[in-house]
N, C-alpha and C positions, 0 to 999 in steps of 0.2 A: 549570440543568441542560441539555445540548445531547442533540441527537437521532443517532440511531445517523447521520444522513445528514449531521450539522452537523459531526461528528467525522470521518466521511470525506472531506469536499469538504477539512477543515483539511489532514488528513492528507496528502491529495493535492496541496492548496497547497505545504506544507512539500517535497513530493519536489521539487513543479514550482520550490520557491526554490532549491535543489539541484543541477539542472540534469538532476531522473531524468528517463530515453529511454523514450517510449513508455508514457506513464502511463495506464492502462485500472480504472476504476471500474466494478466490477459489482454490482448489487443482487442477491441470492441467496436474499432470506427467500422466494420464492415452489419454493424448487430444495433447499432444505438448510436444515436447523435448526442447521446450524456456526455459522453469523453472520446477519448483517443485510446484508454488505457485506463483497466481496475488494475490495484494492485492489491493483493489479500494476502494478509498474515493472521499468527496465534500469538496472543500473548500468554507466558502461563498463569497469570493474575492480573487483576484490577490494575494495581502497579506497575506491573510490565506493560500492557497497554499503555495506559498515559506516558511510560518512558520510550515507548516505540514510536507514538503518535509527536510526541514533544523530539524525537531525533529527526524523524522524516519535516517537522516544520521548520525546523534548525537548516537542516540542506537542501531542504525544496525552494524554503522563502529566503532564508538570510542567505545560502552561498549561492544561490542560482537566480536569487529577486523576481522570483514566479509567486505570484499574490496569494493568498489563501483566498479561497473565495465566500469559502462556508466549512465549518464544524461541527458536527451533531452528533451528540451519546455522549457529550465528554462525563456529563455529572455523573450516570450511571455506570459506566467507565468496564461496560463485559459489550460495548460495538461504538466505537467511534467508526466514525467519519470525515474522512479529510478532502474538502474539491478544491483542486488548482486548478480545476476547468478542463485540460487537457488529459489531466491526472486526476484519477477517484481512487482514495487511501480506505480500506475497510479492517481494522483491527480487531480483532471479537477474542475472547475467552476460549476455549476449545467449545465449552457448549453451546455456546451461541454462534460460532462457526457451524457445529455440525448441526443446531436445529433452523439456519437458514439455507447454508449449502449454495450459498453463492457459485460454487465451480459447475453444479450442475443448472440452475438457471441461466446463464451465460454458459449454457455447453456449445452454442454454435462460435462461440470469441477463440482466436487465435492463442495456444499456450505459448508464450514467450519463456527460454529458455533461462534463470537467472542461477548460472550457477557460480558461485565467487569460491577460489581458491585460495589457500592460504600458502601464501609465497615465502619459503621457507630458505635462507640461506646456509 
């Protein structure tokens, strides 16, 4: 069984194999009983969203069997939403990132570190 924080680092692996912009991991159980953990990316289109959103449910639910719980913005596809309960996925467009500015509404949340290197032999 993995911890609310082993499913988020994944999570965020998965956007960072993706190519999502601007990937910000915030710990929240100390601000909000919604989750354990927001995880916020950019996609650079419509497209890249749904393909960031469809990798994080690829590795959240199918390799880790953490349930989705709820979905929302998929049709509009510039702010999904993904809850695995422990986990809240927020994907947006660059504008719709910076006209809700989630990092500074959750300014009091913990930044968690996700920095993935490219292991190079």
């Amino acid at each position: 069984m993995n911890t609310p924080k082993e499913i988020a680092m994944r999570a965020a692996k998965a956007l960072d194999d993706k190519k999502g912009i601007g990937i910000k991991l915030l710990e929240v159980t100390d601000v909000t009983s919604i989750a354990d953990y927001f995880l916020i990316c950019t996609g650079s289109s419509n497209t890249h969203v749904k393909t960031l959103c469809d990798c994080v449910e690829a590795e959240v639910q199918d390799e880790l069997g953490e349930t989705l719980l709820h979905r929302e913005g998929h049709r509009g596809g510039t702010w999904v939403l993904l809850d695995f309960g422990c986990l809240v996925v927020h994907v947006f467009t660059n504008e719709t990132r910076e006209f809700y500015d989630l990092e500074r509404l959750w300014n009091d949340a913990v930044e968690i570190p996700v920095n993935f290197e490219v292991n190079e032999e």
